[in-house]
N, C-alpha and C positions, 0 to 999 in steps of 0.2 A: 144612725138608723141601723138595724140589724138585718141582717143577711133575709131572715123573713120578711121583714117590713115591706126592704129594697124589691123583694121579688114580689112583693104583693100590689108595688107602685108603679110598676112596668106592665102589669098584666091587661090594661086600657091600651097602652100604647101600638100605633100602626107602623109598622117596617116602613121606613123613610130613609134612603141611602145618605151618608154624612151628620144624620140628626137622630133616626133611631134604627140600630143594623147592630152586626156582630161586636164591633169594633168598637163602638159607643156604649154598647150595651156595657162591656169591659172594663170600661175607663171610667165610665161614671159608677162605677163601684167603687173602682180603686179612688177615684176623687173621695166619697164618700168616708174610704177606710182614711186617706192618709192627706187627703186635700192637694192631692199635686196629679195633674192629667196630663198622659201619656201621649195624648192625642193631639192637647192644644193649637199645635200650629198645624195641623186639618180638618179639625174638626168645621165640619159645615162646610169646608172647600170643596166637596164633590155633592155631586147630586143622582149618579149612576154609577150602576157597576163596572161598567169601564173604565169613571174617573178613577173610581179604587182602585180596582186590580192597575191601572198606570204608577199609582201612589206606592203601591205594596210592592211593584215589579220594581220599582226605582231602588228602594230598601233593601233589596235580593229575594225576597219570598214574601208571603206571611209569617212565617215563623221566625223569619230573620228580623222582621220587623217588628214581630211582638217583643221578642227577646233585648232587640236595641233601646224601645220603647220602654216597659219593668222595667230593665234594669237603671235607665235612668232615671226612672222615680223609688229608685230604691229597696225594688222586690230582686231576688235572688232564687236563681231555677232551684224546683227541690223535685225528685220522684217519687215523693208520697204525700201530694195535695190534700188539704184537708179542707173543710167548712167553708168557705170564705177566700180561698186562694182561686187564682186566676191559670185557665186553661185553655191550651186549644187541642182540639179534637178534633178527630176527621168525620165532619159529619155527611149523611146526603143531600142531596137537592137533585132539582130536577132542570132539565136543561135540553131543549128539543124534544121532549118524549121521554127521554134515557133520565131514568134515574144516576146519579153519577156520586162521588164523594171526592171533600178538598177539606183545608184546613180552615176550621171556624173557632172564634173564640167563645169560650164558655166560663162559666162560675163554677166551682166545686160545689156543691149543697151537701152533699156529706162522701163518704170514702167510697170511691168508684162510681161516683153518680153526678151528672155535671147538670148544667141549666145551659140554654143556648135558646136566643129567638134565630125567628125564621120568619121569609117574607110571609108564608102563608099560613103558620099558624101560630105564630107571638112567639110565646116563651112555652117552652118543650124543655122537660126533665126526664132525662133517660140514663138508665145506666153506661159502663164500661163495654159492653158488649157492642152496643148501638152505636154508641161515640166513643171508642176506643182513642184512650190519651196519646196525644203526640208530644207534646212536652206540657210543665206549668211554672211556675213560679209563685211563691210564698211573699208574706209581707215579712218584711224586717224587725222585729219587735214591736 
């Protein structure tokens, strides 16, 4: 399936914690590009955002945990993501009233421009200004 495709067959899907959220959205890419998921053994074990963040806090971060995550199916960090490589970015959300920002995983769709869903409005394609990159990683050949 291609990066199009994939983004066109998500756009039905309803934000579901453990089934369809940042983190799933990520992996079943990467499934897609190279058949091996990052997530396997939690995938569907939480059902809230507090199961996660306990899951993510266990890891050292999010980002500790994306990074452990790639690099064990084989993606290697690179700072100039392209089409199809895996990112997280700081995106916002809302939380009490307060708009706020933390690190969310996203897809490259092209140079400086990423894809990320969100509980409230699915899949969101925004540039580097809005979701400015915190780190990515590429696939391996």
């Amino acid at each position: 399936m291609t990066l199009p495709e994939f983004f066109e067959s998500v756009l039905r899907k309803r934000w579901s914690p453990g089934t369809w959220d940042c983190s799933t959205f990520m992996a079943d890419w990467v499934v897609n590009v190279c058949g091996r998921d990052p997530i396997a053994d939690v995938r569907g074990t939480y059902s809230s955002e507090r199961e996660f963040q306990r899951i993510v806090a266990r890891e050292g971060g999010f980002l500790e945990a994306c990074h452990s995550r790639l690099t064990a199916v084989g993606m290697r960090p690179t700072e100039t993501p392209v089409a199809g490589d895996i990112v997280a970015v700081d995106a916002p959300y809302s939380a009490g009233g307060e708009i706020r920002r933390r690190p969310t995983g996203a897809i490259c769709a092209a140079p400086r421009c990423y894809a990320v869903v969100t509980s409230d409005m699915g899949l969101v394609v925004d540039n580097d200004d809005r979701l400015p990159m915190l780190r990515a990683w590429t696939f391996d050949g």
